[in-house]
N, C-alpha and C positions, 0 to 999 in steps of 0.2 A: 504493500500500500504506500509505504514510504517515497519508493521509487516512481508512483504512479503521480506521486502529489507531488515530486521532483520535477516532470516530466511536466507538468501542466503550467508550473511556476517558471520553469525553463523557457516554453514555451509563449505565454506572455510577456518575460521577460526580450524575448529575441523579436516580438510583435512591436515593441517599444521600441526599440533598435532601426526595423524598420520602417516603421512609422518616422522616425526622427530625421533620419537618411533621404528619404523620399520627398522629405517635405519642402527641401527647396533650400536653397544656399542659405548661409546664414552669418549674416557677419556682426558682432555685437558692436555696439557705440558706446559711448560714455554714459548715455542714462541707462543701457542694459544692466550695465557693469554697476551700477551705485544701485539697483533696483535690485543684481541677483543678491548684492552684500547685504542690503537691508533687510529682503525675504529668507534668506538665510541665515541672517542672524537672528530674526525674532522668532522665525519657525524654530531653531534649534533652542530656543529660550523657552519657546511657551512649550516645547516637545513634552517637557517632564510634566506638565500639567493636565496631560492628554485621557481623559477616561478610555481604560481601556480592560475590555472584556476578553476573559480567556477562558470562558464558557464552553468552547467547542473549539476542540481541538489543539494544537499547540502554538497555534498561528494568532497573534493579537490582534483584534479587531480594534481599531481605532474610532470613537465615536467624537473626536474632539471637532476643534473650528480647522477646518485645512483652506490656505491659502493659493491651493495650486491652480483653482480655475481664474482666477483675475492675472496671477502669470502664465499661463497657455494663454488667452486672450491677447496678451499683452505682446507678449515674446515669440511666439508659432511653439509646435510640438519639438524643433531640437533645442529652441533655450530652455523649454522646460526639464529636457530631459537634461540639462547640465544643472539645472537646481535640484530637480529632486535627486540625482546623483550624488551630489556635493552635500545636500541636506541627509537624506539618509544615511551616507557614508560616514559622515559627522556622528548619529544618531548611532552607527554602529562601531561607533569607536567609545565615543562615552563609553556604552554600556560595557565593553570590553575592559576599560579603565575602570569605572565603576564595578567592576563583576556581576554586573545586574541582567546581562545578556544572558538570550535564552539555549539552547543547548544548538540546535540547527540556525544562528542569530544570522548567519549570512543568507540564507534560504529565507526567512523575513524581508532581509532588506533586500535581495533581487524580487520579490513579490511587490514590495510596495514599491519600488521606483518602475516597476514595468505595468502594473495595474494603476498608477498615479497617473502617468505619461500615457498609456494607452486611453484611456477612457474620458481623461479632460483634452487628450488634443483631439478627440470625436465631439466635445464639445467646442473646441477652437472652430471645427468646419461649421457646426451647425449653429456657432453665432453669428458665423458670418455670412452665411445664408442666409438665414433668418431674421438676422436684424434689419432690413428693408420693410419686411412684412410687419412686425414688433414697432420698428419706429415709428407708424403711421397714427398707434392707438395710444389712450393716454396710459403713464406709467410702462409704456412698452419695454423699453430697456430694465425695468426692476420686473415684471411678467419673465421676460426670455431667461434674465436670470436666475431665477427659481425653479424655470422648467428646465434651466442645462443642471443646474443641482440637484433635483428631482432623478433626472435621468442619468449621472453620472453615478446617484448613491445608487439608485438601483441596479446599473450595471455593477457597481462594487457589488452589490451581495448576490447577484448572480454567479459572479466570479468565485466569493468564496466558495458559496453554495455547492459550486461544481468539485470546490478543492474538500470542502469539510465530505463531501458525498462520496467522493475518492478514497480517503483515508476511514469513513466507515461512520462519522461523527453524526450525522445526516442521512437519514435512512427514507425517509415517504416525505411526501408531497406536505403534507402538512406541518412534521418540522422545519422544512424552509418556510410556507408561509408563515410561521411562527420567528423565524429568524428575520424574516423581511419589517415582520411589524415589532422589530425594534427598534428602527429607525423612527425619528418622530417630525412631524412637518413642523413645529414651531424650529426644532435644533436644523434644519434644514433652513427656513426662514431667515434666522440668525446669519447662515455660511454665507448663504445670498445677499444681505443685505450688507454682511462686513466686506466679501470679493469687489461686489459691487463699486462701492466707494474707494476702495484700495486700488481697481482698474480707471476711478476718475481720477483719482489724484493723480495715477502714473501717466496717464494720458496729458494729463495738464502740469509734471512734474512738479506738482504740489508736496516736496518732500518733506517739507513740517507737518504739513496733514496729516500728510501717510505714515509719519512716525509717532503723530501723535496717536493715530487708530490704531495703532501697534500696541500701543503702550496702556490705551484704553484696555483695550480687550485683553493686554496680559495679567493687569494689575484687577480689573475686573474675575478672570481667570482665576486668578492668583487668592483671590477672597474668597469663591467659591469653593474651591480646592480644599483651603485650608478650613474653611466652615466642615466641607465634607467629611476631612480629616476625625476633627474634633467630632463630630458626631459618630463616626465612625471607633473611633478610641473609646467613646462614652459606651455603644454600645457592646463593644467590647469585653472593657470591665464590666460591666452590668450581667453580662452572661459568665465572666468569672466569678461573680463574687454568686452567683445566683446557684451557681455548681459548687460552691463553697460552701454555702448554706443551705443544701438538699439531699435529700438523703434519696442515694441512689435505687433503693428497691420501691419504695411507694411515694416518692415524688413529693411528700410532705418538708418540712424544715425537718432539718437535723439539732444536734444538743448544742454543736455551736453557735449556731444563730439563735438557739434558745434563750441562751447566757448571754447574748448580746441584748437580746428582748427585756429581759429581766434588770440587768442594768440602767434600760434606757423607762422600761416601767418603773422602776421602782420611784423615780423622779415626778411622776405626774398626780397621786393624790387621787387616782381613781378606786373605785371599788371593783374585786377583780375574785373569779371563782379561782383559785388554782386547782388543776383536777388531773389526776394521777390513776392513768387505767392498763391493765395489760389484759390477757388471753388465759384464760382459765384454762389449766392442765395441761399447755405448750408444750412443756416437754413431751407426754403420751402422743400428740398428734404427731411429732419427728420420729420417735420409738415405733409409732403404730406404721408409719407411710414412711417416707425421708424427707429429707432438708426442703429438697425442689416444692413438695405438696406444702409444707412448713410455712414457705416464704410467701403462698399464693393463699395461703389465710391468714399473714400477716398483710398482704394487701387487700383484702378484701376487708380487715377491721379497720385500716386506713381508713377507705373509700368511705366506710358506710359514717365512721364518723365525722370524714371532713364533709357529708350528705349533709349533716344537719347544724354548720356551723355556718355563721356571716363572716361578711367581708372583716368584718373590724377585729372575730377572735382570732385565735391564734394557736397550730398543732402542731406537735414536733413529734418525732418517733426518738425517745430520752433514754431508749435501749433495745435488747433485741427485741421483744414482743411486748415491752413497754411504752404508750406515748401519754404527752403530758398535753394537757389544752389549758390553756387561759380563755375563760370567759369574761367576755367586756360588756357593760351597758346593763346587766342582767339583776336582779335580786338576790338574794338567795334563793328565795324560792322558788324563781322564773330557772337560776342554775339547776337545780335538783330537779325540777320536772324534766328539765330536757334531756339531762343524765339518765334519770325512769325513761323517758321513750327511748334514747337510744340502745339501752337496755335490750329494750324489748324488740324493737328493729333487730338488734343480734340476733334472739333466740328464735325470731320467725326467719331470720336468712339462713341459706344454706350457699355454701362454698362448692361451684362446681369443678374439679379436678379432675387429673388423668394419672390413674396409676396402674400400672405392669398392663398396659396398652387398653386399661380400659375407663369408661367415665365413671367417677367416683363422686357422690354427694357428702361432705361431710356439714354436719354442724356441730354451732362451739355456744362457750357462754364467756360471759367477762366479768371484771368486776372494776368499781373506781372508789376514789378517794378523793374528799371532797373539801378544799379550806377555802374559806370566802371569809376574805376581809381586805381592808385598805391600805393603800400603799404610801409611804410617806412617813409612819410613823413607826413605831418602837417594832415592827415585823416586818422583815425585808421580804421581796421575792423569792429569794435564795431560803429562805426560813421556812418558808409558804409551800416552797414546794416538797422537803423533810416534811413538814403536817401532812399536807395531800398524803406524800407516799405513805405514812406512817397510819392512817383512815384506811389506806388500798389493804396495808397487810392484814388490819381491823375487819375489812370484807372478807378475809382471804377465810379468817380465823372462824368467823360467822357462819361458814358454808360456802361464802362464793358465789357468782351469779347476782351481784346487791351493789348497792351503793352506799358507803358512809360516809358522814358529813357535818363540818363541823361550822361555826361561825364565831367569828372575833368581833364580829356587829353587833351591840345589841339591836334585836327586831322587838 
């Protein structure tokens, strides 16, 4: 496959060759030359700012602002081909210096200076065609250049499409149409309207203009980027720290983020149930089945408790088939009722499992421990939760399958 996506990359590569060849003598002047340095230098500037997608395949798909259609306009199809030359060569030396280059990095950059050059100097013929017809209507010259952008991106993803459906990336008719609509007609809007102007200034060697629109759109770039970044970083940490504080079998908080809770309650002066529950006779159910059957009724006590709690409490699993809930906003006796129902939700559920290949219903009972009182004063969180547990083993001693319960409020 590798060879075959060689072979295609090759091949428009040498299209571009010809194309540039063909196109007619070319001798640069002094404003080529101050136009290739300028296009060269902000292309290779705003380069590192380039959204780029490696979704499919090993080839980067560039969704950034590319300035190559206002120089094919400007210059015919062989000066372009000596800037995106120059430009991607450049691009492929960083990355070499940088060590950021990708493993086949040469095979990118003969891709993108032969699919750059091939497809905008198809749009060099057809502005100049077409701009007699365009220039009659109003806004015609900003019309034609949306439709050679239009038509230039779509041949970009035709191109890949052919390269990603080579290497295997790209299978049916519908993930290409899915690849096509990631392009977006406002970011196509945008190329058009920046080429646009960048083709009037060079035309009118407006090179303050043209440096300033340069500069606009890099530093513009340049903010977005870095916004992106920073959102990007935020959500980052946020999925560390959220792996930090989860507890990998039932998806509930773990005992560190417990203790983090507890510290930070302890401080608000709320009135708070601490409630301490595990799985009545755990160990028999591992002894009776194994571990695997074990963990899939430690997930089903999860489930069915985090069933009956609000956004505002709060559940952790505070050991193996132990978890601990703080109840918020609640009474005491609004706590203890809810405790009674989910009681009883237990002993009407049954856990469906698979054991020695067959389907197995077990069911279980639990028991909790119950301290309700307020935070702030002479009993910490950390105190509250010793009471709770200290209630749970009170249920254990009682029979089991209950709930005990104590209060530090007078009601």
């Amino acid at each position: 496959m590798l060879l075959q996506a060689r072979k295609v990359i090759f091949t428009i590569f040498f299209i571009s060759v010809v194309i540039a060849i063909c196109s007619g003598p070319f001798l640069p002047d002094n404003t080529y030359v101050i136009a290739l340095i300028l296009y060269w230098f902000f292309s290779s500037l705003y380069s590192h700012l380039r959204v780029v997608d490696k979704t499919k395949s090993n080839i980067p798909v560039d969704y950034g602002i590319n300035y190559s259609l206002s120089f094919a306009i400007f210059a015919g199809p062989f000066g372009l081909f000596i800037f995106e030359a120059l430009f991607r060569l450049t691009e492929h030396v960083t990355k070499k210096c940088m060590k950021t280059a990708e493993p086949d990095e040469w095979l990118h950059t003969m891709y993108n200076i032969g699919s750059f050059v091939t497809f905008n100097s198809l749009a060099f013929y057809l502005y100049h065609l077409l701009y007699p017809l365009f220039d009659r209507i109003p806004f015609g010259f900003w019309l034609l250049l949306f439709l050679l952008i239009v038509i230039v991106s779509l041949l970009t993803d035709i191109g890949l499409i052919i390269l990603f459906h080579v290497v295997g990336d790209i299978r049916t008719k519908q993930e290409a149409i899915d690849f096509i609509k990631t392009r977006s007609l406002f970011d196509m809007g945008k190329v058009s309207l920046t080429n646009g102007l960048l083709l009037i200034f060079l035309e009118e060697q407006r090179w303050d203009m043209l440096i300033s629109l340069f500069l606009l759109n890099y530093f513009v770039s340049r903010s977005f980027f870095s916004k992106s970044q920073s959102i990007q970083h935020k959500i980052e940490r946020d999925q560390f720290e959220k792996m930090a504080y989860t507890d990998f079998l039932t998806g509930v908080h773990n005992r560190a983020f417990m203790d983090k809770k507890m510290a930070e309650l302890n401080e608000t002066g709320e009135q708070i149930s601490v409630v301490v529950a595990d799985i009545d006779n755990f160990k028999k159910i591992n002894d009776t089945y194994n571990h695997a059957v074990g963990d899939q009724v430690i997930q089903h006590f999860a489930a069915t408790l985090q069933r009956f709690l609000t956004k505002h409490d709060f559940l952790f699993r505070s050991g193996g088939e132990e978890f601990t809930i703080f109840l918020r906003n609640r009474t005491f006796d609004e706590s203890i009722h809810l405790i009674e129902t989910i009681l009883q939700a237990i002993r009407d559920s049954a856990v469906q499992v698979e054991y020695e290949s067959k389907e197995t219903s077990i069911t279980y009972t639990s028991s909790f421990g119950l301290y309700f009182f307020q935070t702030g004063g002479a009993v910490s969180m950390e105190k509250a939760y010793v009471y709770a547990d200290e209630l749970l083993l009170q249920s254990k001693q009682l029979g089991k399958d209950r709930v005990s319960a104590r209060s530090e409020i007078s009601i």
